[in-house]
N, C-alpha and C positions, 0 to 999 in steps of 0.2 A: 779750155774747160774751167769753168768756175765751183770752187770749192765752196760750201755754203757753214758756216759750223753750227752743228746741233743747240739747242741751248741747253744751259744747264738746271737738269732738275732739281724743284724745289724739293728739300731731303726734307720738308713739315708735310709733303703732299706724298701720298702712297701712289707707288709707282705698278703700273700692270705689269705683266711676264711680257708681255708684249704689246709696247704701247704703239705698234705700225699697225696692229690688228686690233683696235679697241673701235667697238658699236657705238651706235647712240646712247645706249646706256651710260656707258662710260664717261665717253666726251662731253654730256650734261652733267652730270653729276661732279667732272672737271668745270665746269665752265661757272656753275652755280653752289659749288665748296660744298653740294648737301648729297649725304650718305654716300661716300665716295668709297668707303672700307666696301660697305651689302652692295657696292655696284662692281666693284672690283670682281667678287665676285660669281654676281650675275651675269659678269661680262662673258666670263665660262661656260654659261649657260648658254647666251646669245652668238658666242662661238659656233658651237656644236649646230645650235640652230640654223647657222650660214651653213654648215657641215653639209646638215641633210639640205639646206634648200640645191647644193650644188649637185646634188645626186640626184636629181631629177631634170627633165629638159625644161628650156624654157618656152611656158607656152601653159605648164603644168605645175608649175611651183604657186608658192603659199598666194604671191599678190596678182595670178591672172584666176585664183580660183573663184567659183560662186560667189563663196561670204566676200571676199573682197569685192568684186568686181559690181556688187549689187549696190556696196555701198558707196565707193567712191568713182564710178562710172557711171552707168546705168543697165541694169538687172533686166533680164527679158524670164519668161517662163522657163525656157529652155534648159536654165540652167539648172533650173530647182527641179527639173522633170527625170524622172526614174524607167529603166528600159522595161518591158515583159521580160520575166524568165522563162526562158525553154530550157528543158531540160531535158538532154540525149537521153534515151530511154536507157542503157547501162547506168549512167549516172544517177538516172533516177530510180534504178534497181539495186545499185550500189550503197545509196543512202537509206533506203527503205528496209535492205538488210542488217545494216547496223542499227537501225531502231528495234528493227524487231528482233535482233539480237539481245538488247539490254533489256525488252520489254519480255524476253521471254527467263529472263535471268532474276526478273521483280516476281513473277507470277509464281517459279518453282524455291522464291527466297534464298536464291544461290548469287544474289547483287552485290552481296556483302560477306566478309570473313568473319573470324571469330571476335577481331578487333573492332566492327564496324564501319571497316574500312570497304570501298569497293575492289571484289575481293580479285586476284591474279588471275581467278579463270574467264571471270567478265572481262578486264583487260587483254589477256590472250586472244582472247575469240572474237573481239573486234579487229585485233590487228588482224585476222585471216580477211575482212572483209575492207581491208584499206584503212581503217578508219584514222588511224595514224600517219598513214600518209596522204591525206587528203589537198596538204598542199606544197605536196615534194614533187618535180617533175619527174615524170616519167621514165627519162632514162638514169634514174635512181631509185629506180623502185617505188616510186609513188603511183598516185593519181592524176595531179595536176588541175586540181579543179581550180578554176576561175575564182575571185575572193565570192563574188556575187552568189556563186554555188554554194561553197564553201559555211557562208552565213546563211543559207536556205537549210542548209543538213544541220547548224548550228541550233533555231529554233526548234525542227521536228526531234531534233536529240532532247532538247528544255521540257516538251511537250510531256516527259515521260522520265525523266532523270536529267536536271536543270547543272547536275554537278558533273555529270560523266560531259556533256555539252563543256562543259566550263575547261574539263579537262582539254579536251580537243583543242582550244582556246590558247590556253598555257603552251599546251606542247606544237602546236604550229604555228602561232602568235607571239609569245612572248619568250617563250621556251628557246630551243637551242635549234630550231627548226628553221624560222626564219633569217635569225644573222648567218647560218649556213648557205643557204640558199642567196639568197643577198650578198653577203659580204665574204662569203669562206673563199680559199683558192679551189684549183680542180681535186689536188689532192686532198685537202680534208672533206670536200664534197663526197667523194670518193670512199673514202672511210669511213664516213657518219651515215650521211643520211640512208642508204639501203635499211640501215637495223636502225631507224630512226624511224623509217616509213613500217616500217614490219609488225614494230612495237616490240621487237627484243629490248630495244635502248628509249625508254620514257623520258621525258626531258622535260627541265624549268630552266627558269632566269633568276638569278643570284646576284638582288640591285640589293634591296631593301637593308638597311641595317639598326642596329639601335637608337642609331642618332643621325641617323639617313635617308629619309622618307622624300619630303618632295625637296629638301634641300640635298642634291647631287653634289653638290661640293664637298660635303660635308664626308664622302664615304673615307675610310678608315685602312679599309685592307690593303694588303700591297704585294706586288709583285714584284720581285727584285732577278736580275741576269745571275747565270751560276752556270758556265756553261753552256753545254745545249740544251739547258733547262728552265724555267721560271721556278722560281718558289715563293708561295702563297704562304702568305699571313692573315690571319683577319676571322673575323664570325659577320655571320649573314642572318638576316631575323625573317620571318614570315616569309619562308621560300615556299609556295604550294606546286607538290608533283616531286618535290625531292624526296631523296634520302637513298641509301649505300644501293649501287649500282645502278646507276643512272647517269646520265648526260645533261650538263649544266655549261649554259653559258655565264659565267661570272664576270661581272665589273670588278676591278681595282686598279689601283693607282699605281702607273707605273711610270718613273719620273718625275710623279706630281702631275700626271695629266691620267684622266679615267683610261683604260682600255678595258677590250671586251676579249676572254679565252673561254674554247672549248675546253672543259672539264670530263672527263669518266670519274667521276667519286667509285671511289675504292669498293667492292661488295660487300666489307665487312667495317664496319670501325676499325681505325689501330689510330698508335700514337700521331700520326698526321693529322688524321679526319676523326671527327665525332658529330655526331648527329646532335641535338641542343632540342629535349624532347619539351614540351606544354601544354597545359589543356587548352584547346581554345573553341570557341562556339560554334562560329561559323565553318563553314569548310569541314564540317568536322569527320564526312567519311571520304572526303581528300588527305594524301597526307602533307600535312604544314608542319614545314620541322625549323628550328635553325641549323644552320652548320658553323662548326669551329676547324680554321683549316689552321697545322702549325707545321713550319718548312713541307707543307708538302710540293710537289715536284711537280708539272709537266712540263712535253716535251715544247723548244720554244715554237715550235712552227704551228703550234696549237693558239697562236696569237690571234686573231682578228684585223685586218687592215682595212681601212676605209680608202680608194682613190680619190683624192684631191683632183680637182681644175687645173693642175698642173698636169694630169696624170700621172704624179707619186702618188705611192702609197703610204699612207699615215695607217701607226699605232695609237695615237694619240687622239682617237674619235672613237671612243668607245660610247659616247651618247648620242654618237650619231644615229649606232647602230641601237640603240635601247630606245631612241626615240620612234625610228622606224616602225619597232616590232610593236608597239606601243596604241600606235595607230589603227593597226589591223586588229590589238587585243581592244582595243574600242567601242569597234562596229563589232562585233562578236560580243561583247558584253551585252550592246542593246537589242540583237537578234535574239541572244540567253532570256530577254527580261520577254520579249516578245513571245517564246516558249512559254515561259515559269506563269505569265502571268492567264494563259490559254490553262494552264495548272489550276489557279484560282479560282478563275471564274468554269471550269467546270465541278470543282468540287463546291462551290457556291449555289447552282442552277438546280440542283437536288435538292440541296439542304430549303432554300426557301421556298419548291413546291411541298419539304415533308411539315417542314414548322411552321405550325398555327397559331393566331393568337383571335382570343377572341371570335374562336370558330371560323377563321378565314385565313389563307397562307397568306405568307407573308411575302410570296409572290406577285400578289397581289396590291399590298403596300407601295404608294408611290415614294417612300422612301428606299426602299429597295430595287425598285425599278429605276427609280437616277444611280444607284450602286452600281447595278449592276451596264447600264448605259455608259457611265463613265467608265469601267472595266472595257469595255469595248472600244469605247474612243479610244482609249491609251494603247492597247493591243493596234489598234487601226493607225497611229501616227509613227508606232514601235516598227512594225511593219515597211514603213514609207522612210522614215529615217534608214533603217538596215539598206533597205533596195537601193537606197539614192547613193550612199558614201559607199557602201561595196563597188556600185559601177564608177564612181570616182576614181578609185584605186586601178580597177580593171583598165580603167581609161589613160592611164597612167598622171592620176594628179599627187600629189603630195596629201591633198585632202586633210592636212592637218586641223584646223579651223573644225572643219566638216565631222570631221571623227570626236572634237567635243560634243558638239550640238548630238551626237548621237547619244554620247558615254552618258551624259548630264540627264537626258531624258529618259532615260531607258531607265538607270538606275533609278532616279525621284519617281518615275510612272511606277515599277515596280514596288520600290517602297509605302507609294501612297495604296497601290493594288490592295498589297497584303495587311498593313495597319487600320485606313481608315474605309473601307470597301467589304476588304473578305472578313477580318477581324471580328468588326463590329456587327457584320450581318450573322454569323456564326454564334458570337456570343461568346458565353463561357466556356462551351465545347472545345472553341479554340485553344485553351489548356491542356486539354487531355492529351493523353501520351497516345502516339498515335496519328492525331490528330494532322494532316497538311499542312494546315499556317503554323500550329505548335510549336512539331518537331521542324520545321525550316524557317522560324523566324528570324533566325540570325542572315543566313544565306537570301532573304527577302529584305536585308538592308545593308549587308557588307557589298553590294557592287557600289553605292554611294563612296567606298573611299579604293576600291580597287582602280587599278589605271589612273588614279589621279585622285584626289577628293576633290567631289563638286566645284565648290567655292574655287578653292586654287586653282583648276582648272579652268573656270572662268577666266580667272585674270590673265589667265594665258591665251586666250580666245581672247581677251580683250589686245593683249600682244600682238597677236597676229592680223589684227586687223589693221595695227595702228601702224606695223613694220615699214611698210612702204612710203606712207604719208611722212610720217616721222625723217625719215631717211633723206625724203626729194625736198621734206620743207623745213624741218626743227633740225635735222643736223648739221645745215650749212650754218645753221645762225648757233649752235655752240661749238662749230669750229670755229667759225668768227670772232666769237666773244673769247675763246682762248688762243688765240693768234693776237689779239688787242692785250690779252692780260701777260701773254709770256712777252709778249712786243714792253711790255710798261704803261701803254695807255690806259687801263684801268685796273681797278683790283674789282668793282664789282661792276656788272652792267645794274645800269637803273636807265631802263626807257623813257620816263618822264628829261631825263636830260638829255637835252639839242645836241650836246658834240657827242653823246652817243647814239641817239638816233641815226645822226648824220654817218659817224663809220659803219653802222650796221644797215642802213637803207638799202645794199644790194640783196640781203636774202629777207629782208625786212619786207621789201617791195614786193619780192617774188609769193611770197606769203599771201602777203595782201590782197594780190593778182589773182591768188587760186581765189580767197575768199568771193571777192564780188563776182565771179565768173560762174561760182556753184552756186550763188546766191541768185541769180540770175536766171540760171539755167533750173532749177527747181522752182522758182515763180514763173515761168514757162510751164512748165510740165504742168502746175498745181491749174494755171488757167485753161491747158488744155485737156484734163482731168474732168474742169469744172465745164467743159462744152462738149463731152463725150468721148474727146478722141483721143487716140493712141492708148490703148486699153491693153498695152504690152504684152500681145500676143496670148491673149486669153479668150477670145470671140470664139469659139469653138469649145469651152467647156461648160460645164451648167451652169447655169447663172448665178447660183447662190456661191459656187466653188470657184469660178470665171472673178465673183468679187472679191470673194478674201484674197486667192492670187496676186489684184491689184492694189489691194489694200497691202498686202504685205510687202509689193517690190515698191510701192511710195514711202512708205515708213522705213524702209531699208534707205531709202535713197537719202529723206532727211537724215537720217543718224549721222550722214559724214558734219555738217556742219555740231551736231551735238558731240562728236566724240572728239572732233577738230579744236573745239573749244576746249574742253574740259583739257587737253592737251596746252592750251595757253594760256589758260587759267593757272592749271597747281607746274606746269613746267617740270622740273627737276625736282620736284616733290610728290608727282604723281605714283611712284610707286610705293606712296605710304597713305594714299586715297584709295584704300586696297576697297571699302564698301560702296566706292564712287564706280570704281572701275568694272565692279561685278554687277553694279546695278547696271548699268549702259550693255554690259557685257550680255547679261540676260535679256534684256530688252530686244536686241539681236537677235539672240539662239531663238527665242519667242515667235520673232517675224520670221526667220528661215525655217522654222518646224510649221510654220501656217501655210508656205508655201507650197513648200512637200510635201505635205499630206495633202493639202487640198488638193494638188496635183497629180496625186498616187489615188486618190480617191476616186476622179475621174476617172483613172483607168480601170473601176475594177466594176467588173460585169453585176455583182451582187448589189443591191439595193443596199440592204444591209452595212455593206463595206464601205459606202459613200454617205451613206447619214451617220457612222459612226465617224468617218476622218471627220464629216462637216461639224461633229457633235464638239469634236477637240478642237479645230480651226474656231469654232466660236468661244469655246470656253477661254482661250487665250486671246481673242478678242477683248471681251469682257474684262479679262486680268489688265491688260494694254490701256482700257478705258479705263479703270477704275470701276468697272461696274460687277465684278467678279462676287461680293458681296451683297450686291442690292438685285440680284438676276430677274429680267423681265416675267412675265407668268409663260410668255410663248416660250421662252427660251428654255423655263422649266419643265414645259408639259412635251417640249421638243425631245430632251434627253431623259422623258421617263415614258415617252412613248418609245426611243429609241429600247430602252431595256425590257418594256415587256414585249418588242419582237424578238430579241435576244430569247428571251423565256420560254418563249413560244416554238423559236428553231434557231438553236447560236450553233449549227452544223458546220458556218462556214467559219464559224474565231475553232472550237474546239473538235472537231475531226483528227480522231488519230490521240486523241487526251483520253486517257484514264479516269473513269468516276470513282476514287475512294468512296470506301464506305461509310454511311452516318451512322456515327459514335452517338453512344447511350441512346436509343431510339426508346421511344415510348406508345403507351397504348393512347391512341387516338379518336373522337367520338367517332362514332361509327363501326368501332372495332378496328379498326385497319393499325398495323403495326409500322 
C-alpha cells in the first residue's frame, strides 16, 4: 500500500470546513485567487444544494429537468406540456366549501377581528373543512391532495381573499407542514401533523433574520445540546403565521452548520419567548411578528434529520429542508398571483363600463381594452406556469429551475396587474379607503421579494442551469489548474502560454469537443428548420401556437452556446457579473413561459383562453426581438381586440370573483347613477 502525503496548506489561503467536499464554486475561486472568502461561503450554499439534489431520484433531479434538458440537449414540446386536472368530485366539494366558507365570513364582515386581523373563527371553520390539511396524508389526518390540486384550491382561495390563500401557502409550504411530512421521523409525524392538519396547531417557518435574508449563512441563532434538550438563542424577523401558540419550524445553527427544529412557541410570552411586535404594510391582516427566543428549551428529538446517500442521517441539512419547502411555496405564490389578479380585472370590467369620458365608456377606449387584454394574458400564462411546475413536483422532479420561472412571473405579472393596468385605469379612486388596488397595494407587490427576490433568484436559475455543464467541463480544468499550482508548476494559469496550454490540453480538449459538436449540431437543426422539418413535435397544435413552441425550443437550444460562453469569458469572476447573469437568466425564463403557455393554450377549449396565452406568447416575443417598444398595428389591434371580448364576457378569467363596489359613483348623462 502506498502512503500519498497531503500537501501542506497555504495558511495566506482560507481553508473550507471541508475541503474533500468543496464544489465548483470553490475549486475556481481556488484556482483563480478571486473571491475566495464569498465562495467559501457560497460553497455552503452549494452544499445543501448537492443535499437536496440527493433526495430526489435520478432521472428527476435539477440536470434531467425541462430548463435544462431544453438547453443543453435538445427540448421536445413534451416537456414544456401541462396535464388536464380532474378533479374527484369530493375534492372538488372539499375546495368549493372552504371558499365558500371565507366568502361567506367577507359578506357577514365576520373575516376579520377587532385587530384587523383574519379573525380565529374564519381560521377555525376552515380547519372543519380540511383546509389545513390540504397537504398532510391521510393517515394523519389530512387530505392528501396532489400539489397540482393543492395549487387549483390555491388560486380559487386568491379569487376571493388572496391572504387567507397565502396562508394555506405558509402553513403546508413553508410552514412546519412540509419538513414534517418530508423530513420528520414516525414519531414527530405522529405528534404534529393530526393538529397541524385540524388547524388547532397553525404553523410558519423561522428563516428570515435581520441580517439574514438571501444570505443563509449569515443567520445568527443557535442551538446549543443541554441534555435531552436544545436551547435557542437568537430573534427571527418577518415570520408570517407566527406568534404564541403555534408550531414553527426554525433554522439555527448548530455546530456552525444550519439545522431545521419543530417548535411549539409557548401560548403566552415569558422570559424565553417574546413576540418582536411592527407596523408593516403588506401582510397586514396576516400576523408578521419577530420572535426573540432566550435559553429557551426543546426537546432534542424535535431536531430535523435529512438522509444522506449514505443512508445516515444528517442534522446538519437544515437548507436542504428550507430549500425543499421553498419550492412548493413558489408555485403557490404564482397560483396566489393567478387568483389576486381574476381580483383585478373583475373589479376593473365594472368600473370602465360605469366611467365615461367624453360621453363614451371608457370601455370602449382602445387604451383600456390593451389593459384590460394584457390582464388576461398574464392571468392565461399565470395559469399555465402553476399547471406545469405543480405536475413537475407530482411527477416527482426537483423542479427547482421550474418553480423560479413560476415565482418570478407570477409576482412581476401581478405587480404590473395592479400598478400599471388596474391602477391607472381606475384613477384616483384607486386611493380611497376601501378601495381594492388601495387598500392591497402593498400585498400586489411584496410576492416580488417573498420566496426569493426576483433578481436573486434569477441568478440562482441562472445556477442551475449552468450546474451540470460547469461540473462535466470547467471543473475538471480548475481542478487541474490547482493540482499544477499546489504541484509548483504555476502560480497563475495564463492560456495564451504553450507550457500551459500544453498541461491543461486534457480538459482544455474536452471542452473544445463539446463546443464544435453543439456548434454543429445547431447548424443542423437551424438548416433543418429552414426546409420545414423536424418542427419538434408541434404538428398537431395551431399554427400560430405550433410556432411560438418552435420558436421557443430553438432559442432554448441556442442559449447553451450563449451561456457556455459567458461562462469562459468572466470564469472565476462570473459571480460578480451578477446583471450578465440575470440578463441570460431571464432570456430563458422568457422562452420556457412561451412554451408553456402556448402549450397550456392549446389545451384549452375556450377561445378566449387561447388568444389570451397567444396574446403573452407574443408580447414576450417582441421583448426577445427588441420590438416590445415599437409594436406592429396587428399586434396592437390583436390584444385590444383581445380585451374588448374580455368586456364583452371575461366568465371564463373571472367566475367565482367578487365585483366590489364603485367608490364615489356619480350622476351620469342620462340620469343613470
Amino acid at each position: 500500500m502506498q502512503f500519498v502525503q497531503e500537501p501542506t496548506p497555504d495558511p495566506s489561503r482560507p481553508q473550507s470546513a471541508d475541503p474533500h467536499d468543496e464544489g465548483i464554486i470553490e475549486k475556481t475561486a481556488r484556482a483563480f485567487d478571486t473571491n475566495i472568502d464569498e465562495a467559501l461561503k457560497l460553497g455552503q450554499i452549494d452544499r445543501a444544494d448537492r443535499g437536496v439534489e440527493a433526495t430526489f431520484e435520478k432521472g428527476r433531479r435539477t440536470e434531467d429537468s425541462p430548463s435544462n434538458q431544453s438547453i443543453w440537449n435538445r427540448g421536445s414540446a413534451a416537456q414544456f406540456a401541462s396535464s388536464e386536472l380532474v378533479l374527484a368530485p369530493e375534492i372538488a366539494q372539499r375546495i368549493q366549501d372552504c371558499v365558500d366558507c371565507v366568502r361567506r365570513h367577507h359578506v357577514a364582515g365576520t373575516n376579520l377581528d377587532g385587530n384587523g386581523k383574519i379573525s380565529s373563527e374564519l381560521l377555525s371553520e376552515l380547519g372543519t373543512f380540511g383546509y389545513w390539511g390540504m397537504l398532510i396524508p391521510r393517515e394523519h389526518g389530512g387530505v392528501g391532495l396532489r400539489f397540482r390540486e393543492f395549487a387549483h384550491l390555491i388560486t380559487e382561495m386568491a379569487k376571493v381573499d388572496p391572504t387567507v390563500a397565502g396562508l394555506a401557502s405558509v402553513h403546508g409550504c413553508i410552514g412546519a407542514v412540509d419538513p414534517l411530512v418530508t423530513f420528520g421521523s414516525d414519531a414527530l409525524k405522529e405528534k404534529y401533523l393530526p393538529r397541524l392538519a385540524s388547524g388547532e396547531r397553525l404553523s410558519a417557518f423561522a428563516l428570515t433574520e435581520k441580517g439574514a435574508g438571501s444570505d443563509l449563512t449569515a443567520i445568527q441563532t443557535t442551538a446549543t445540546r443541554d441534555g435531552d434538550d436544545f436551547v435557542i438563542n437568537g430573534e427571527k424577523l418577518f415570520i408570517t403565521n407566527a406568534g404564541p401558540g403555534r408550531t414553527i419550524g426554525l433554522v439555527a445553527m448548530l455546530d456552525g452548520k444550519q439545522a431545521v427544529f419543530i417548535v411549539d412557541l409557548p401560548d403566552q410570552e415569558n422570559e424565553h419567548f417574546q413576540v418582536k411586535r411592527y407596523d408593516i404594510y403588506a401582510l397586514r391582516h396576516a400576523n408578521n411578528v419577530g420572535l426573540k427566543f432566550t435559553d429557551l428549551r426543546i426537546p432534542k428529538e424535535n431536531l430535523l434529520q435529512v438522509t444522506g446517500p449514505d443512508g445516515e442521517l444528517r442534522a446538519d441539512r437544515g437548507l436542504v429542508i428550507a430549500y425543499h419547502g421553498l419550492n412548493r411555496g413558489r408555485i403557490a405564490l404564482c397560483a396566489n398571483a393567478a387568483g389576486a389578479m381574476r381580483q383585478l380585472l373583475s373589479s376593473t370590467l365594472p368600473w370602465a363600463e360605469f366611467r365615461t369620458t367624453y360621453d363614451k365608456p371608457i370601455a370602449e377606449r382602445e387604451l383600456v381594452q390593451r389593459r384590460i387584454g394584457k390582464m388576461a394574458a398574464r392571468i392565461a400564462a399565470a395559469d399555465a406556469l402553476t399547471a406545469w411546475t405543480a405536475d413537475l413536483l407530482d411527477n416527482g422532479y426537483r423542479g427547482e429551475a421550474e418553480c423560479i420561472i413560476a415565482k418570478i412571473f407570477g409576482s412581476e405579472a401581478q405587480k404590473e396587474a395592479a400598478i400599471e393596468l388596474a391602477l391607472k385605469t381606475h384613477g384616483g379612486r384607486s386611493f380611497l379607503k376601501g378601495h381594492l388596488v388601495g387598500d392591497n397595494i402593498h400585498d400586489y407587490l411584496a410576492p416580488c421579494i417573498y420566496e426569493g427576490e426576483g433578481e436573486m433568484l434569477s441568478m440562482a436559475f441562472f445556477k442551475a442551469l449552468t450546474k451540470e455543464h460547469g461540473e462535466k467541463f470547467f471543473l475538471p480544468i480548475a481542478e487541474k489548474v490547482n493540482e499544477l499550482r499546489e504541484a509548483g508548476k504555476m502560480k497563475y494559469f495564463v492560456p495564451s502560454n504553450p507550457m500551459h496550454a500544453w498541461w491543461m490540453r486534457g480538459p482544455m480538449s474536452a471542452y473544445g469537443g463539446w463546443v464544435a459538436k453543439r456548434t454543429l449540431s445547431l447548424g443542423v437543426r437551424k438548416l433543418a428548420s429552414a426546409l420545414g422539418s423536424g418542427r419538434d413535435g408541434v404538428e398537431d397544435l395551431p399554427r400560430e401556437l405550433g410556432k411560438l413552441v418552435s420558436f421557443a425550443l430553438q432559442g432554448l437550444e441556442r442559449m447553451s452556446l450563449e451561456i457556455s460562453g459567458s461562462m469562459v469569458k468572466h470564469q472565476a469572476g462570473l459571480p460578480d457579473r451578477q446583471c450578465r447573469m440575470i440578463a441570460i437568466s431571464q432570456k430563458a425564463q422568457d422562452l420556457m413561459t412561451i412554451a408553456v403557455t402556448a402549450l397550456w393554450g392549446a389545451q384549452q377549449e375556450s377561445p378566449l383562453q387561447q388568444q389570451a396565452a397567444l396574446a403573452m406568447c407574443e408580447e414576450l416575443t417582441m421583448k426577445m426581438n427588441g420590438k416590445l417598444h415599437s409594436p406592429s398595428d396587428a399586434s396592437l389591434k390583436r390584444l385590444t381586440r383581445l380585451g374588448k371580448q374580455v368586456i364583452e364576457d371575461a366568465s371564463v378569467f373571472t367566475r367565482g370573483t367578487p365585483t366590489p363596489e364603485i367608490l364615489q359613483q356619480y350622476q351620469r348623462k342620462g340620469g343613470e347613477a
